[in-house]
matplotlib code that plots the C-alpha trace (Angstrom):
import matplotlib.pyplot as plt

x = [-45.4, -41.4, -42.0, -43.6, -40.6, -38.3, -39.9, -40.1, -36.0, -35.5, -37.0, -35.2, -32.0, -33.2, -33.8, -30.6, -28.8, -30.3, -29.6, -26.1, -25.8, -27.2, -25.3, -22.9, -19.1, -17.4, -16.0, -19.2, -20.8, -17.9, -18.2, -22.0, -21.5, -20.7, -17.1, -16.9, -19.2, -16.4, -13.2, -9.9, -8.7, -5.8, -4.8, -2.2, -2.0, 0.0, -0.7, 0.0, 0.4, -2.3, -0.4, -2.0, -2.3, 0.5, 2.7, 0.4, 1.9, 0.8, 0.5, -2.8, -2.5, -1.8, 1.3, 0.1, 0.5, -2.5, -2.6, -4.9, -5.8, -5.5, -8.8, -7.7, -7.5, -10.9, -11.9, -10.3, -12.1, -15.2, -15.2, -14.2, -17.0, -19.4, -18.2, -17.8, -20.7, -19.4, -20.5, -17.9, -17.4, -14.8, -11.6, -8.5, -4.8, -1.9, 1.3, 3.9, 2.4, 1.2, -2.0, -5.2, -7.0, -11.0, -13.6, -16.2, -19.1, -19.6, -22.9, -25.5, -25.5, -21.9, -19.2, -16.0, -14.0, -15.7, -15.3, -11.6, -10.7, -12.6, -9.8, -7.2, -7.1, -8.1, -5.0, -6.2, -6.0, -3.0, -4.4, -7.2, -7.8, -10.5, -10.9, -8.8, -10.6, -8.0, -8.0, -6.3, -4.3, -5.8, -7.0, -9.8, -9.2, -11.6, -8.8, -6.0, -4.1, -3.7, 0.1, 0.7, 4.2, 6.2, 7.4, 9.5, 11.4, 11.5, 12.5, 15.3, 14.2, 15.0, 18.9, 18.3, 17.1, 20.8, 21.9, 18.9, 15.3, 14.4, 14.6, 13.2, 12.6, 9.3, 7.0, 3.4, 1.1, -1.2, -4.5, -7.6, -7.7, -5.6, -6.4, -4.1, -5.2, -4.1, -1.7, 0.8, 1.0, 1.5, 2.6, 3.8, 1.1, 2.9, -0.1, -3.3, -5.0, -8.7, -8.8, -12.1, -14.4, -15.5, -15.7, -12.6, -14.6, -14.6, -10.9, -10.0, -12.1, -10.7, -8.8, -6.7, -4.7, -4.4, -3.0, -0.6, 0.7, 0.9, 3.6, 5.1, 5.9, 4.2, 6.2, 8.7, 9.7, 6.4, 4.9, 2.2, 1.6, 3.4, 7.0, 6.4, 9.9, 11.0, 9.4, 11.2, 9.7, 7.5, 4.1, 1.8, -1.4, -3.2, -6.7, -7.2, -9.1, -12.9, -13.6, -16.2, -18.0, -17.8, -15.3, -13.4, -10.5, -11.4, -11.5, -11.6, -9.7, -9.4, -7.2, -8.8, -8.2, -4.7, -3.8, -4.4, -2.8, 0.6, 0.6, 0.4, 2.6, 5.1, 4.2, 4.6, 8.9, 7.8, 10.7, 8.9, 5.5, 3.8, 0.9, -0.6, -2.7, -3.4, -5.4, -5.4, -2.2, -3.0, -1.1, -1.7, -0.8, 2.4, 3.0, 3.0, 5.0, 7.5, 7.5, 7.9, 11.2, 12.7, 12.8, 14.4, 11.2, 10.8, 7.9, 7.0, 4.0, 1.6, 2.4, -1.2, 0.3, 1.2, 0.6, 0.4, -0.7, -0.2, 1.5, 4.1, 4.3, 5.7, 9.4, 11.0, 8.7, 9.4, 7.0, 6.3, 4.5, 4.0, 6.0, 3.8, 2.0, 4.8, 5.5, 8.5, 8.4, 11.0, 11.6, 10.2, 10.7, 8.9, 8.3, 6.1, 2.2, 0.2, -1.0, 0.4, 0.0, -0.9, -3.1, -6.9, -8.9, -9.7, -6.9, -7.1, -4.7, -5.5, -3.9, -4.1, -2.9, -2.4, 0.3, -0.6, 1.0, 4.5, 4.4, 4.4, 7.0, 9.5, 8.3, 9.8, 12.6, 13.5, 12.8, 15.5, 17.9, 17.5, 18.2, 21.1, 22.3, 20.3, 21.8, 20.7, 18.2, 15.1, 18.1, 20.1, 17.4, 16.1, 19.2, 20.8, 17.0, 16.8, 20.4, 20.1, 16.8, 16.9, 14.5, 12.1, 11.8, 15.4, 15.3, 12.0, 12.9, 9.0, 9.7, 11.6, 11.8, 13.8, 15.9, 16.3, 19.6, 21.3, 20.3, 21.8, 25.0, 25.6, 25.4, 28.1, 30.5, 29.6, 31.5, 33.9, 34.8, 35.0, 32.9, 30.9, 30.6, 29.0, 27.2, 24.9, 22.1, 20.6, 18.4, 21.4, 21.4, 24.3, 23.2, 21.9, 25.7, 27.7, 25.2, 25.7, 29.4, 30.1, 28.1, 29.1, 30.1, 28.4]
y = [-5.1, -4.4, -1.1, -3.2, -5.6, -3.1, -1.3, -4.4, -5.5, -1.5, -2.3, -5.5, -4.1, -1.2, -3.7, -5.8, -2.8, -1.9, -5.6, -5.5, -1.7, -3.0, -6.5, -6.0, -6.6, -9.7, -6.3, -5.0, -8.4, -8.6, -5.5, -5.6, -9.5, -10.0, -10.2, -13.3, -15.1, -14.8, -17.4, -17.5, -20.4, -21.3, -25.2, -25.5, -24.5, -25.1, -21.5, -20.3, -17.3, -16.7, -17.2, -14.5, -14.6, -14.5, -10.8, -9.6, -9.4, -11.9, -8.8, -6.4, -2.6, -1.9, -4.4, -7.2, -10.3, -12.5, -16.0, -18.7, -21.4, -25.2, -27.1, -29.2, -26.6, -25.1, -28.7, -28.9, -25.6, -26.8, -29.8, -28.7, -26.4, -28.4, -30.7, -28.1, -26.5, -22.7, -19.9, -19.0, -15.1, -14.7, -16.3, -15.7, -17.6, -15.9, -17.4, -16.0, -18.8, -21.0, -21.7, -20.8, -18.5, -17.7, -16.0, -17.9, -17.3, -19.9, -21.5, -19.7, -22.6, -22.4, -20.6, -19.1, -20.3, -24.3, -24.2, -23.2, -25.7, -28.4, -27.1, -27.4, -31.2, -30.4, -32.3, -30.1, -27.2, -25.0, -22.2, -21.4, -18.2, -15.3, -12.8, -9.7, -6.5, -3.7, 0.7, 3.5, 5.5, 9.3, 10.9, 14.0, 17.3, 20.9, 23.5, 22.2, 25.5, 24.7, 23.6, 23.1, 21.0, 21.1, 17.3, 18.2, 20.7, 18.5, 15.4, 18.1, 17.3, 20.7, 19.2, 15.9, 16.8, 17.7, 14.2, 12.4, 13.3, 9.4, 9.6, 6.4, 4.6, 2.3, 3.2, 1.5, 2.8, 0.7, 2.7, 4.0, 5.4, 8.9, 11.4, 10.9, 14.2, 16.6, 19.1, 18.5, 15.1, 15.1, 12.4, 10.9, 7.7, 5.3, 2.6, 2.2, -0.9, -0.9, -3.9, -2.9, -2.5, 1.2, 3.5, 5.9, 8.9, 7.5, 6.2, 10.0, 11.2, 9.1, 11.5, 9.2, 8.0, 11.2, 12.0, 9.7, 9.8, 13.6, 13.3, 11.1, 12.6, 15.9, 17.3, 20.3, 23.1, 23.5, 26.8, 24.8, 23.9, 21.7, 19.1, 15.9, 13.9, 12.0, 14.3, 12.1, 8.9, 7.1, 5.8, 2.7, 3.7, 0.3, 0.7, -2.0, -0.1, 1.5, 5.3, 4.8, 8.2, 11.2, 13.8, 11.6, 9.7, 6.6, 3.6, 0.1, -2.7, -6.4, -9.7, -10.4, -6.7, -6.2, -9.8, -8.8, -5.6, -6.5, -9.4, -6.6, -4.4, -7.3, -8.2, -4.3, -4.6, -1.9, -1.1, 0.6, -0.4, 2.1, 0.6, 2.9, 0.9, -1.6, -4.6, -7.9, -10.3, -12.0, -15.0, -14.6, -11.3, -12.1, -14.7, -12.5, -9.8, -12.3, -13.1, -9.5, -8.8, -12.0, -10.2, -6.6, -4.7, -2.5, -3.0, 0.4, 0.0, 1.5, 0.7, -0.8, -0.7, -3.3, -6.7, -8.4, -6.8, -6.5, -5.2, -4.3, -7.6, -9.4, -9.8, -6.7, -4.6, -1.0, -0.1, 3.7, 5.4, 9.5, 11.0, 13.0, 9.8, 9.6, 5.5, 4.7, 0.8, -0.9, -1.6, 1.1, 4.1, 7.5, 10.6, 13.5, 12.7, 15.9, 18.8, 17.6, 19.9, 17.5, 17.0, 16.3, 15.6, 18.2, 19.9, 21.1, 21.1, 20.7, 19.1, 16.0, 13.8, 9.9, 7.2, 7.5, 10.5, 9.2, 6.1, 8.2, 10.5, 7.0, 5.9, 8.5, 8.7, 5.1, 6.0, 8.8, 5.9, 3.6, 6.4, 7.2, 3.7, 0.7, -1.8, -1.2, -3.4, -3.2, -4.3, -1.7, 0.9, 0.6, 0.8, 3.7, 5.4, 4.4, 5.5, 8.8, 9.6, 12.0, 14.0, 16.4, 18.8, 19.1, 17.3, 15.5, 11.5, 10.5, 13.0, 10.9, 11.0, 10.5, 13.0, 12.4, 14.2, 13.0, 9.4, 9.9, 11.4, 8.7, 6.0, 8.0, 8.4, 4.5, 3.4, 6.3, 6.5, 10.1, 12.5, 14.4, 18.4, 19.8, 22.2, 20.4, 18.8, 21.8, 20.6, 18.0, 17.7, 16.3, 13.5, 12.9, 13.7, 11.8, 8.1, 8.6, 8.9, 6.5, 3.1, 0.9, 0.3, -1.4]
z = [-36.1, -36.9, -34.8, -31.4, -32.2, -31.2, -28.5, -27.2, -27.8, -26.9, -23.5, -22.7, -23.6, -21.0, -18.4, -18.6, -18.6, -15.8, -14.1, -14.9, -13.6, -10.2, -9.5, -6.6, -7.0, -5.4, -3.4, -3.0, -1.9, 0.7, 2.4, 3.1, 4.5, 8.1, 8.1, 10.7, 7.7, 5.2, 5.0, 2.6, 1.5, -1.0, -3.1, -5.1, -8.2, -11.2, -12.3, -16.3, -18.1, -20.8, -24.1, -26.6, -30.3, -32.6, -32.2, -28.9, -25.7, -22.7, -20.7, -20.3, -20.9, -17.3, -18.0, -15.8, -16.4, -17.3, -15.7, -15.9, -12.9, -13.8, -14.1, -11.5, -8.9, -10.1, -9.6, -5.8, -4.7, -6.5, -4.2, -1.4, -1.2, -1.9, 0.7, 3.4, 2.2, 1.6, -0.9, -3.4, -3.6, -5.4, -6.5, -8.4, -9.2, -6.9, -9.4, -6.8, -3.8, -6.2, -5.6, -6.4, -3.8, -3.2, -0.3, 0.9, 2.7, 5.5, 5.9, 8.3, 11.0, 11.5, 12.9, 11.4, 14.3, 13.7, 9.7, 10.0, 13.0, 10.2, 7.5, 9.4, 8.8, 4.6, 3.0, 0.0, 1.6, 1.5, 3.7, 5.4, 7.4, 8.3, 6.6, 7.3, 7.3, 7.6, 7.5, 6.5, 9.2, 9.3, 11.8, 11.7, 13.7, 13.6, 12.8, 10.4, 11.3, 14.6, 15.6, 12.2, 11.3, 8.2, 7.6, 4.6, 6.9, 9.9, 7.8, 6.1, 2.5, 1.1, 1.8, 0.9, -2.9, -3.2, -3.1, -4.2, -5.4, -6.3, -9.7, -11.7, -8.7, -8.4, -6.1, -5.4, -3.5, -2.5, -0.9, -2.3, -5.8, -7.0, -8.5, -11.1, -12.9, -9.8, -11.3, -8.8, -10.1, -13.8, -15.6, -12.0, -12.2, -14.6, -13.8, -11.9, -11.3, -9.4, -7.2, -5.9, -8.8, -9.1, -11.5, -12.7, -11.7, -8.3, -8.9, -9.4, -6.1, -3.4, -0.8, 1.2, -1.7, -3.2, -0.1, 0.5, -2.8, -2.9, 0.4, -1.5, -4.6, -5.3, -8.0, -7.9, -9.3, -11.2, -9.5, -8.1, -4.4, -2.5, -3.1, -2.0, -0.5, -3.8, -6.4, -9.3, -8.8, -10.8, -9.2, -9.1, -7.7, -6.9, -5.4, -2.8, -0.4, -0.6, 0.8, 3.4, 2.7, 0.8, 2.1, 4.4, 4.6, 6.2, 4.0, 4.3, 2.6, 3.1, 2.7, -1.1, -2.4, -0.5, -1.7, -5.6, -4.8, -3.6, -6.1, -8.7, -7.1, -7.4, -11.0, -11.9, -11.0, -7.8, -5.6, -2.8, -1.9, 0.9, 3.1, 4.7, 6.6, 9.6, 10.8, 12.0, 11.4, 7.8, 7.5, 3.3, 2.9, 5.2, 2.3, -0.4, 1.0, 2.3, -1.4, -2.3, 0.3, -0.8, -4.8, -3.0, -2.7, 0.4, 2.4, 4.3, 6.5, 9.3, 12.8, 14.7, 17.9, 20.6, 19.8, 16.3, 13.4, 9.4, 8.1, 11.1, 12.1, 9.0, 9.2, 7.3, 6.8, 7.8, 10.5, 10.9, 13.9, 13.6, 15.8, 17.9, 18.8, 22.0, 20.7, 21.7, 20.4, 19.5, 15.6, 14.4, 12.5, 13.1, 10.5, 11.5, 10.9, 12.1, 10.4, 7.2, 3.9, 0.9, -2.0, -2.3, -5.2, -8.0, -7.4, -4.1, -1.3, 3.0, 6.2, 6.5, 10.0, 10.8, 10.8, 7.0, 6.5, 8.3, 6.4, 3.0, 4.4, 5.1, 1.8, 0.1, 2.0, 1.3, -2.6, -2.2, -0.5, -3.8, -6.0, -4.8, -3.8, -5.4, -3.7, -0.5, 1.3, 3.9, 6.7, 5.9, 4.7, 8.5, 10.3, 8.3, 9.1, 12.8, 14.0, 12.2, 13.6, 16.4, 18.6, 17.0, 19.8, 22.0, 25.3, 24.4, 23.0, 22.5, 19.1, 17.1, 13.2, 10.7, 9.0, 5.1, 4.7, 7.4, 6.4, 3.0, 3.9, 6.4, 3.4, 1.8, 5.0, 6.1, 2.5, 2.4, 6.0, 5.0, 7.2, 4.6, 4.5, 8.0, 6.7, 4.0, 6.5, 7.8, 10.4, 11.7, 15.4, 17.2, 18.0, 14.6, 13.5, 16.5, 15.7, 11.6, 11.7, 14.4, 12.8, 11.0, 6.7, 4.3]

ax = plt.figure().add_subplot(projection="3d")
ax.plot(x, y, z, "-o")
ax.set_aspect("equal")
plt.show()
């Protein structure tokens, strides 16, 4: 009878495993809805930090802060969807806004645009928007040989690592998971934090983040593949965004995992916080990284394009095109983006192309900028970069990029008012020289 007992308790335990194993994530749940189902709304909040017990720390092993919503704004959500009669998907307190913020699924004989003209006039409601669904920035081609570019030797790195190689700085990437394990990268990550919900083995896997982070900061002098830009600085790999296949880099991300993400990003003291990335304008995530800028962080993100967009649309935020894409828009900065060599998973290396890849390049440029002067800001970080970018190709202005050395010299001869040595930029053009030394101090 005590053997059928546990047979029996054997096979339930089976079963529930098997249950839990197959529930859906809030992520998961989000991705497979119809994204014009799914709304974001925020209420204030009177948000607390989770006191532990007596000699722990309030903070989690990834050193995040752990914060608790008030009953009554668990009480105001509660009500309000009831009222409006929404499905909760997920929800979690955002301390730096706050307020308390959850997705909702809007009922099926409605429409997003008629639920969130109802909100509008919600005196509870702090926000209420549609959900942003936003992409990585790559782009696939048949023969990565094929007019392949060096970015660290157009962006005169080599140079630059005299002055600066980023040491110490702070720098979040905020993507799809790393793999932290890639030789080229150890003891780089300093913390990881998966937004999404997967597993580590699938953490470690993603490609576009690996890639990214590998421009980045790839380390050198280690007999081993590539340098990335700012090889000395320390990395946040935050996993906001979901790898829509196997072997490829698209992936998808969306305002609830990019909200969590930069809140972390902010809560981990990062300095630099690289979004490689692009969708619809998100008035939530413009919040948060508003927030972010207002506390020094730089903001480097993907450029969409014409017309709105986050994150190139959120006042100060470093918006980066690649430079053989021929934009010539105003306000933004350009770094070489085809036929990049960088990291994939396991250890490998390939080419990689996209807006993503010029974004990580500015990224580390900017970490190289903080090392060497901390006080600098994203004001003066862009207009140092802009006015000592110059022409890839001679003669041709839809080439543009950025050129690390010369950027760093200039901070130097804009204090000094000393014109610096000549021969240490290697790749310096003259106009690169005659627009650094001509601007003016900090």
């Amino acid at each position: 009878m005590k053997l059928r007992v546990r047979i029996a308790s054997a096979a339930l335990l089976v079963l529930g495993t098997l249950s839990i194993a197959s529930a859906a994530t809030p992520v998961e749940t989000m991705a497979s809805t119809a994204q014009d189902r799914l709304i974001v709304i925020t209420v204030a909040d009177d948000v607390r930090v989770l006191q532990g017990r007596v000699g722990s720390t309030p903070r989690g092993y990834d050193g995040l802060q752990r914060y608790e919503t008030s009953g009554a704004a668990r009480a105001t959500m509660k009500a309000i969807a009831g009222e409006y009669h929404l499905t909760q998907l997920a929800d979690w307190p955002i301390p730096l806004l706050k307020v308390h913020c959850a997705v909702f699924e809007i009922p099926k004989d409605s429409t997003q645009a008629a639920v969130l003209e109802r909100l509008k006039t919600e005196p509870r409601v702090r926000l209420a928007q549609a959900m942003g669904v936003f992409e990585t920035r790559s782009e696939t081609y048949n023969d990565p040989y094929v007019g392949l570019q060096s970015g660290f030797k157009q962006l005169d790195v080599a140079d630059a690592h005299g002055l600066s190689r980023g040491d110490g700085v702070r720098v979040a990437v905020i993507d799809t998971g790393v793999d932290v394990g890639h030789p080229d990268l150890a003891n780089k990550v300093v913390a990881t934090r998966d937004l999404v919900g997967g597993t580590a083995e699938q953490f470690r896997r993603d490609r576009h983040g690996t890639e990214v982070t590998g421009v980045i900061a790839a380390l050198a002098n280690n007999h081993l593949g590539i340098v990335g830009v700012a090889p000395g600085v320390k990395l946040i790999a935050l996993k906001a965004c979901w790898q829509l296949a196997d072997d490829t880099d698209a992936a998808r991300c969306n305002s609830f995992t990019l909200a969590k993400a930069i809140s972390a990003a902010i809560d981990l003291k990062s300095q630099v916080v690289n979004l490689s990335l692009g969708g619809p304008s998100d008035p939530l995530l413009a919040q948060l990284v508003q927030s972010g800028i207002r506390r020094g962080i730089v903001f480097v993100g993907a450029a969409s394009g014409p017309g709105p967009g986050f994150p190139q649309d959120v006042p100060g935020v470093l918006a980066v095109s690649a430079s053989e894409s021929g934009a010539s828009t105003q306000h933004q900065l350009h770094a070489p983006g085809r036929e990049i060599l960088t990291l994939l998973p396991k250890g490998h290396y390939d080419f990689a192309s996209g807006s993503s890849l010029a974004v990580a390049h500015v990224t580390g440029t900017v970490a190289l900028m903080l090392a060497h002067h901390p006080d600098l800001n994203s004001a003066r970080i862009y207009d140092l970069l802009d006015r000592t970018s110059a022409p890839l190709v001679a003669d041709d202005a839809s080439s543009r990029s950025i050129n690390a050395c010369v950027a760093l010299e200039s901070i130097d001869q804009s204090r000094t008012g000393r014109v610096a040595s000549s021969d240490r930029c290697g790749s310096t053009s003259p106009a690169q020289t005659a627009r650094a030394t001509s601007e003016h101090r900090y």
